[in-house]
N, C-alpha and C positions, 0 to 999 in steps of 0.2 A: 762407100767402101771405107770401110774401119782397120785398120792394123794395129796391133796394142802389143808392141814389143815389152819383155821384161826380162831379167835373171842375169845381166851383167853386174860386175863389180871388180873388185880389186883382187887379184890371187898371186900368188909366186910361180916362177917360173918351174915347169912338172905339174902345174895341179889343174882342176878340171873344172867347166862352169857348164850351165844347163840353161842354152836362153829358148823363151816360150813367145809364140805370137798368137795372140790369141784374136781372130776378124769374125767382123760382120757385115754384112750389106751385100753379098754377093753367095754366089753356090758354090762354096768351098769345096766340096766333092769333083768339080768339073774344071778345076782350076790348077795350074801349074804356079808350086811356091817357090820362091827360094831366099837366101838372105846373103847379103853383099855387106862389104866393112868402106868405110873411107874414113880416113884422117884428112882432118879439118887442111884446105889448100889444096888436097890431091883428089885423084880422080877416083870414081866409085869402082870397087876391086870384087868381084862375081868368089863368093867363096862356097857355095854349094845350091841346089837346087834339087828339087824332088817334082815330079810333074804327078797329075793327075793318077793316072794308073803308078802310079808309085816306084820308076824308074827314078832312081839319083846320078847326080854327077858332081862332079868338085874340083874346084880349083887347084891346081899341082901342091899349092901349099897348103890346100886341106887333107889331101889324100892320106888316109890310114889313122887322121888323129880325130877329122870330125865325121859326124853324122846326122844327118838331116834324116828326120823323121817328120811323119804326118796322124792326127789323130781326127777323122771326116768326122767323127762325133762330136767332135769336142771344137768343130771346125779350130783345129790350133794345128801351127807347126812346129819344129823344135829341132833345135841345134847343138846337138852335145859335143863340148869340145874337151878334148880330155890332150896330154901332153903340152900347156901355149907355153907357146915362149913368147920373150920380148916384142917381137915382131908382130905377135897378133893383135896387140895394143892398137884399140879403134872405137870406133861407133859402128855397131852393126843394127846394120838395118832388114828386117824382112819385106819382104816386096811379093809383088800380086803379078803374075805374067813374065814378066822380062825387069832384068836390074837399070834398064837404063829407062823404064817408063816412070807414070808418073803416081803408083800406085807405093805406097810403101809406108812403113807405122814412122815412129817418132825418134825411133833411134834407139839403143840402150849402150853404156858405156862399158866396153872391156879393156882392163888396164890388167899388166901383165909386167910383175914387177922382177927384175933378175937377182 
C-alpha cells in the first residue's frame, strides 16, 4: 500500500489549497478514504472522509469550507480547502480505511499564515 500525498504549502489566511493523494497497492475503487491533520505533540484530528460509494463526512471544523473528493480512475483523492485559517496549520495526512490505522502516505505541510 502506497499513499503519495501532495499540494500543501504556505497561503494567507482566506485562501484556498488543493491537496492530492495519489495510491497504489490496493483496489482503490473498494476502499473508504479519507485524510486527518495533526500537529507535531498532538493527537491525529479526523478532518473529512469519503467512503467507497462516495458518501462524505467532515469534521465540525471542516464543514462548508472543505471537500473531499475521489477520482477511481486516477485511484487519487483530493482535499479542497478553501477559507483556512490559522488553525488549519498541520501536516495532513491521507489515510486508507480508518484515521487511526496504520495505512496512510507521508504527510504534506499546510501552513496558514494570519
Amino acid at each position: 500500500v502506497q499513499l503519495q500525498a501532495s499540494g500543501g504549502g504556505l497561503v494567507q489566511t482566506g485562501g484556498s489549497l488543493r491537496l492530492s493523494c495519489a495510491t497504489s497497492g490496493f483496489t482503490f475503487r473498494f476502499a473508504d478514504m479519507g485524510w486527518y491533520r495533526q500537529i507535531p505533540g498532538k493527537q491525529r484530528e479526523p478532518v473529512a472522509r469519503i467512503t467507497a460509494g462516495g458518501t462524505s463526512n467532515y469534521a465540525d471544523s471542516a464543514k462548508g469550507r472543505f471537500t473531499i473528493s475521489r477520482d477511481n480512475g486516477k485511484n487519487t483523492v483530493y482535499l479542497q480547502m478553501n477559507s483556512l485559517k490559522p488553525e488549519d496549520t498541520a501536516v495532513y495526512y491521507c489515510y486508507l480505511g480508518n484515521y487511526l490505522g496504520n495505512y496512510q502516505g507521508q504527510g504534506t505541510l499546510v501552513t496558514v499564515s494570519s
